[in-house]
C-alpha positions as CSV (number, residue, x, y, z in Angstrom):
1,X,91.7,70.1,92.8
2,X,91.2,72.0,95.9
3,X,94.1,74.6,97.1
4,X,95.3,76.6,99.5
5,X,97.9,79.3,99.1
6,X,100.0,80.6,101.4
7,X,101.8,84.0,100.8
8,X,102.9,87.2,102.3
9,X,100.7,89.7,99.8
10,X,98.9,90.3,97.0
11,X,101.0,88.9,93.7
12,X,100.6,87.7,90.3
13,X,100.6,84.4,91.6
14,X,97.8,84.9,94.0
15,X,95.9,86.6,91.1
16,X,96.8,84.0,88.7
17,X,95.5,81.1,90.7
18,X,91.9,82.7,91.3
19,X,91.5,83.3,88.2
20,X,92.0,79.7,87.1
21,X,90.4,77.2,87.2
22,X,91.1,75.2,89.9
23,X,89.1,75.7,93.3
24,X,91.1,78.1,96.0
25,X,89.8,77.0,99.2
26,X,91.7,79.2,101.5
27,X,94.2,81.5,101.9
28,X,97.1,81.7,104.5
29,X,98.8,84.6,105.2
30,X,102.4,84.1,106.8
31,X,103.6,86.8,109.6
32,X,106.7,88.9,108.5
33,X,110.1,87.5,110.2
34,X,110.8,90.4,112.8
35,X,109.5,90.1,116.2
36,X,106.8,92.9,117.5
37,X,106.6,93.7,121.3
38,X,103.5,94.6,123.2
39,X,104.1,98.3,122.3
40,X,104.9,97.7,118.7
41,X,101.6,95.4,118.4
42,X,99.4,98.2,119.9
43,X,100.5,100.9,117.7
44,X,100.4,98.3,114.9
45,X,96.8,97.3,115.6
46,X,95.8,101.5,116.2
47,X,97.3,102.7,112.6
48,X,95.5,99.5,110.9
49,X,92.4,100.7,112.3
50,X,93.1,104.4,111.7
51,X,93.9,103.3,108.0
52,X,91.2,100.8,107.4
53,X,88.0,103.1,109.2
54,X,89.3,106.9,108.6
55,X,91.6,106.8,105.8
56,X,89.3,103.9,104.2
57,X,92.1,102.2,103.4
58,X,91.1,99.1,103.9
59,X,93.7,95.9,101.5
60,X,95.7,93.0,102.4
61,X,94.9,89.4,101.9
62,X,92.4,89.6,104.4
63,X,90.4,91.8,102.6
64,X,91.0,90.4,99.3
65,X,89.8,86.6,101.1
66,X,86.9,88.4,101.8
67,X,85.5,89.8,98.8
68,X,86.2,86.5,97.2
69,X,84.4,85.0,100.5
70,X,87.8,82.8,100.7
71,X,88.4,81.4,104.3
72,X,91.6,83.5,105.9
73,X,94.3,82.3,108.6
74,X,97.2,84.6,109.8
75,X,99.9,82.9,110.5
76,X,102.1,82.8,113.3
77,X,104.6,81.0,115.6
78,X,102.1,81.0,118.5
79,X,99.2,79.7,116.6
80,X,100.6,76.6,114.8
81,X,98.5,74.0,116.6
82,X,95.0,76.1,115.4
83,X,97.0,76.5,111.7
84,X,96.9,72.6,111.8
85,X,93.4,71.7,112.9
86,X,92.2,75.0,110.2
87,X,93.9,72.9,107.4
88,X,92.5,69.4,108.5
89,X,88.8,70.9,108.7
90,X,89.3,72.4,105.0
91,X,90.8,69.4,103.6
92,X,93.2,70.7,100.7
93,X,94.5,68.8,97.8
94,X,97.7,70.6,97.6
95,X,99.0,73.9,99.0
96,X,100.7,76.5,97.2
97,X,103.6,78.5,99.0
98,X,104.5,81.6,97.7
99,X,107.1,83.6,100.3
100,X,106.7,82.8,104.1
101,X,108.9,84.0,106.9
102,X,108.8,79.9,108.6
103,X,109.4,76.2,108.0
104,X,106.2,74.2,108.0
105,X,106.2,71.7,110.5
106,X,105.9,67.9,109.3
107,X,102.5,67.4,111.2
108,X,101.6,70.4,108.1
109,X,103.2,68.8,106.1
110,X,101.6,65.0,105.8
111,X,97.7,67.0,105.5
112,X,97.5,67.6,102.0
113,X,97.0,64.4,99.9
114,X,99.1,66.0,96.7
115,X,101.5,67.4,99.2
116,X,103.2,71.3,99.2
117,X,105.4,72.8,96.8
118,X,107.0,76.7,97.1
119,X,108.0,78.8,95.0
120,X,111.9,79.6,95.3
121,X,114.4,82.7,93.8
122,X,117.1,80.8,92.9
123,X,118.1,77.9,90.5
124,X,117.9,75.3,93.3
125,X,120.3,73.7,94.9
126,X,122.1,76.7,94.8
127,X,121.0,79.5,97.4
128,X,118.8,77.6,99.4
129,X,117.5,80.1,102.0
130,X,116.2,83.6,102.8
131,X,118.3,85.6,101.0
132,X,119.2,84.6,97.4
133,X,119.6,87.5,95.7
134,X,122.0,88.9,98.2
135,X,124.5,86.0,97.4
136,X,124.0,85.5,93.9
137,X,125.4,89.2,93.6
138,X,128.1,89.2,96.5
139,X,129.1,85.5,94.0
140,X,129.1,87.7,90.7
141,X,126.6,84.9,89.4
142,X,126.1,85.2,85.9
143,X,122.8,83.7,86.5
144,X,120.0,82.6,88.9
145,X,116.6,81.2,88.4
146,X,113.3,80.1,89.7
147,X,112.7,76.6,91.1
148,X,109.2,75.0,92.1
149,X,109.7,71.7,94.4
150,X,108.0,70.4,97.1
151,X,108.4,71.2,100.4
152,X,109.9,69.2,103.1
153,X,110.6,69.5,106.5
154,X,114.2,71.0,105.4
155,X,115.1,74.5,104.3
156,X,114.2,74.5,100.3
157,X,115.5,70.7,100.3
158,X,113.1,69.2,98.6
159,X,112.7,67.5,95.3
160,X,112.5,70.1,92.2
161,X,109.2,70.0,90.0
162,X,110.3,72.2,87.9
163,X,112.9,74.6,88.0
164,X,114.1,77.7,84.7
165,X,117.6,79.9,84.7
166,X,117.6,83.4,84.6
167,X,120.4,85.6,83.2
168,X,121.7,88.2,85.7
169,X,122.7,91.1,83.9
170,X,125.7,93.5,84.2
171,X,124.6,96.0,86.9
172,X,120.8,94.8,86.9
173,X,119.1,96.1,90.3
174,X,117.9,93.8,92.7
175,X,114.4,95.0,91.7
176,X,114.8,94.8,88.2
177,X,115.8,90.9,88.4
178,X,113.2,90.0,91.0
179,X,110.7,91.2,88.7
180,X,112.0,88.6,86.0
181,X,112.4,86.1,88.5
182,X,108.7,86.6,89.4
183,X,107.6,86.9,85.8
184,X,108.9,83.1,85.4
185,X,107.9,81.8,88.8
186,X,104.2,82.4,88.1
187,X,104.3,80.4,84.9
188,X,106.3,77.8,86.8
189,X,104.1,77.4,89.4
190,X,101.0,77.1,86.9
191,X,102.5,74.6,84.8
192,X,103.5,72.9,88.0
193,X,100.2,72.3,89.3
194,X,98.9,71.0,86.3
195,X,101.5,68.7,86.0
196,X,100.1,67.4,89.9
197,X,96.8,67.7,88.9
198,X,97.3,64.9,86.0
199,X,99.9,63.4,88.4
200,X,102.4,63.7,85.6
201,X,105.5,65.3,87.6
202,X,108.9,63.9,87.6
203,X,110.3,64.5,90.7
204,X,114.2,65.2,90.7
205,X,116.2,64.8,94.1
206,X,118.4,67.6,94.9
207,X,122.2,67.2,95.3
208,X,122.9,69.2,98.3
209,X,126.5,67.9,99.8
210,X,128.0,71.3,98.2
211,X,124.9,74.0,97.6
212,X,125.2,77.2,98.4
213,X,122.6,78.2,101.1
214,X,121.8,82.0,101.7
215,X,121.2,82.9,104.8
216,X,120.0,86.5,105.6
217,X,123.2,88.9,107.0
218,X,123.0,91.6,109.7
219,X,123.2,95.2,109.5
220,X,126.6,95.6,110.4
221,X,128.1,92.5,108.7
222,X,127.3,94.3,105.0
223,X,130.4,96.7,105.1
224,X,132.7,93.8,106.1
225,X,131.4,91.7,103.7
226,X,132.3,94.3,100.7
227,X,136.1,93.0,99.4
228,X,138.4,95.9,98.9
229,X,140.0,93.8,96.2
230,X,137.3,93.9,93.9
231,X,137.7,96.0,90.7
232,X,135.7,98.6,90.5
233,X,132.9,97.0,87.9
234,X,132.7,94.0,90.5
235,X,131.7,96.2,93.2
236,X,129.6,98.5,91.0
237,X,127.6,95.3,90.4
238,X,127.6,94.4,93.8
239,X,126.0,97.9,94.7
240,X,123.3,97.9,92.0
241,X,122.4,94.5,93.3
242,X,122.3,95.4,97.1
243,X,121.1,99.5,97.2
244,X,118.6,99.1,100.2
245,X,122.0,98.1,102.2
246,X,124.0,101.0,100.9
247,X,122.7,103.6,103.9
248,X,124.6,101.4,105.9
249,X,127.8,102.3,104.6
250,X,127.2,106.0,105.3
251,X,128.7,106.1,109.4
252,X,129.5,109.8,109.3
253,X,127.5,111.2,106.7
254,X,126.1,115.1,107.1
255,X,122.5,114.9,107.2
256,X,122.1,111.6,107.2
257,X,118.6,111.7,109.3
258,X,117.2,113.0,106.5
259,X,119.1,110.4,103.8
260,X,116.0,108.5,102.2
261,X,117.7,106.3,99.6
262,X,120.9,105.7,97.5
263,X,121.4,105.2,93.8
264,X,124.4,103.6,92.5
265,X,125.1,105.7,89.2
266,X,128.0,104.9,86.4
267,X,131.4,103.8,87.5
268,X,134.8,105.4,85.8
269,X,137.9,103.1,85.5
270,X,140.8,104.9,86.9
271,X,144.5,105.0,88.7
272,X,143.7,105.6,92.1
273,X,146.8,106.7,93.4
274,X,145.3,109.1,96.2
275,X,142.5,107.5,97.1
276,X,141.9,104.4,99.5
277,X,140.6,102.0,98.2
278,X,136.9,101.3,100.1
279,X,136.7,104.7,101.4
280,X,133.3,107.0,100.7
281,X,134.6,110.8,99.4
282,X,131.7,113.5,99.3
283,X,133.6,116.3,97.7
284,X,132.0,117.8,94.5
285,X,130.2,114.4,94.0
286,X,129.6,111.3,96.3
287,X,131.5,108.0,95.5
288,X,133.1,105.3,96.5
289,X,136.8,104.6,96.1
290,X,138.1,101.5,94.5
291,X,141.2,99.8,93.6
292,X,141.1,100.4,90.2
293,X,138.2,103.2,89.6
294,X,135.2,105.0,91.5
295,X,131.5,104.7,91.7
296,X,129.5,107.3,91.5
297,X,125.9,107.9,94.1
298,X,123.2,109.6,94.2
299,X,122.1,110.6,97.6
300,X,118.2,111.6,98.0
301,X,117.2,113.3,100.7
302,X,113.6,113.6,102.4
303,X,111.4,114.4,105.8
304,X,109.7,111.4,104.9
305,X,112.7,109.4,106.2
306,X,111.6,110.6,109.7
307,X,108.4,108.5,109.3
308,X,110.3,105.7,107.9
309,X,112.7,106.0,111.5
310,X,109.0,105.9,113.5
311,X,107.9,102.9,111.5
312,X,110.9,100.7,111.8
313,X,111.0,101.7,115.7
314,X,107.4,100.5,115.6
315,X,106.9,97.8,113.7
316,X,111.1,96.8,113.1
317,X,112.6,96.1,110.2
């Protein structure tokens, strides 16, 4: 069975289907969500050169297509009639989608003669969308999952292959539990494609009148979103989850140029009779006030966060 994968990096799963046996014909890598401008494309294209022919730093898919001598397409919004006529020529069985910033367009969709399936981070219906993890944690889920099914020309609508919970742990990080997600997607996916190959798949239509679907959130809709409410385990659970978002709760913090990260420590159950509930404190320690307790944080501080400003300027976020 011929395949082509399309994906946003190097993975397990990309590793795991070279090395089987089943032919890779191609590989398709998908272009991030954010938009670039003409500035932000230059200075793109200058530091990939600078990295690839001084630094010799030279990985990606692109090069790991071509030391496999494994046709590459880059993926865009502007080149989707070229993406189309590059699948026709190679002819796939099926194609393997492993993260992509896009919907594939039906006239995608009908080339392969075994169809597409994806690889999604949630125990679908539920969380249908970009941004699972953040809404399985602002729910309190008590789990989550991995689903294969094949794509359609909705968002993560179509029929389930195969699909596995996941247990979400108290105060697991949003790292930690992608990992296991990942851990069961590959095998997933595997076990999915064998089942295509042999044609032995049951298909199962997803119920979708009353999924959750999650959508990705702004920058500034993150501290309204945070429930005063909530006791104070909630929210520390909610903060593990959801620590690359935590900077943006930090308005009018002292040296906050220089802030490069925040980790959510242990949380202390408590009457909170002069503090506000919601409110940040940095007295002896940093935390966060809640109805019924505090949370402690970490704050680490670094001149690398300077570069990280210049990159996000550059290339966004």
């Amino acid at each position: 069975m011929k395949i082509i994968l399309i994906t946003q990096g190097e993975s397990k799963i990309t590793e795991e289907l070279f090395s089987s046996h089943y032919e890779i014909i191609g590989i398709v890598e998908s272009a991030p969500r954010s938009k670039k401008n003409k500035l932000q494309k230059f200075c793109f294209k200058l530091i990939t050169f600078l990295l690839k022919n001084i630094f010799k730093r030279n990985k990606g898919l692109k090069n790991f297509a071509e030391k496999r001598k494994t046709p590459y397409f880059y993926l865009s919004k502007q080149n989707y009639m070229a993406f189309d006529k590059w699948i026709e020529k190679l002819n796939p069985d099926l194609i393997v989608v492993n993260s992509m910033s896009q919907l594939l367009k039906e006239s995608t969709i009908q080339i392969p003669t075994k169809g597409i399936i994806n690889i999604h981070p949630s125990y679908l219906p539920d969380y249908r969308g970009a941004n699972p993890l953040f809404w399985v944690y602002f729910d309190n889920c008590n789990y989550t999952g991995a689903t294969v099914h094949y794509i359609d020309k909705g968002e993560d609508t179509g029929d389930i292959i195969l699909r596995e919970k996941v247990l979400i742990k108290r105060g697991i990080s949003s790292s930690e539990l992608e990992k296991e997600i990942k851990v069961i997607g590959k095998d997933l996916i595997i076990k999915a494609i064998e089942l295509i190959d042999k044609d032995l798949v049951n298909r199962s239509k997803q119920e979708l009148s009353q999924t959750v679907r999650a959508s990705n959130i702004k920058k500034h809709e993150y501290p309204e979103l945070i429930d005063k409410t909530w006791s104070v385990e909630r929210t520390w659970h909610f903060f593990r989850g959801t620590e690359s978002y935590l900077p943006l709760l930090f308005k009018g913090i002292k040296d906050k140029l220089f802030l490069d990260s925040i980790e959510v420590l242990n949380f202390t159950k408590t009457n909170n009779n002069n503090l506000i509930s919601g409110q940040i404190y940095q007295k002896n320690k940093c935390f966060y006030a809640c109805k019924d307790g505090f949370i402690l944080f970490k704050l680490n501080y670094s001149y690398k966060k300077i570069i990280k400003i210049l990159i996000e300027l550059l290339f966004g976020n």
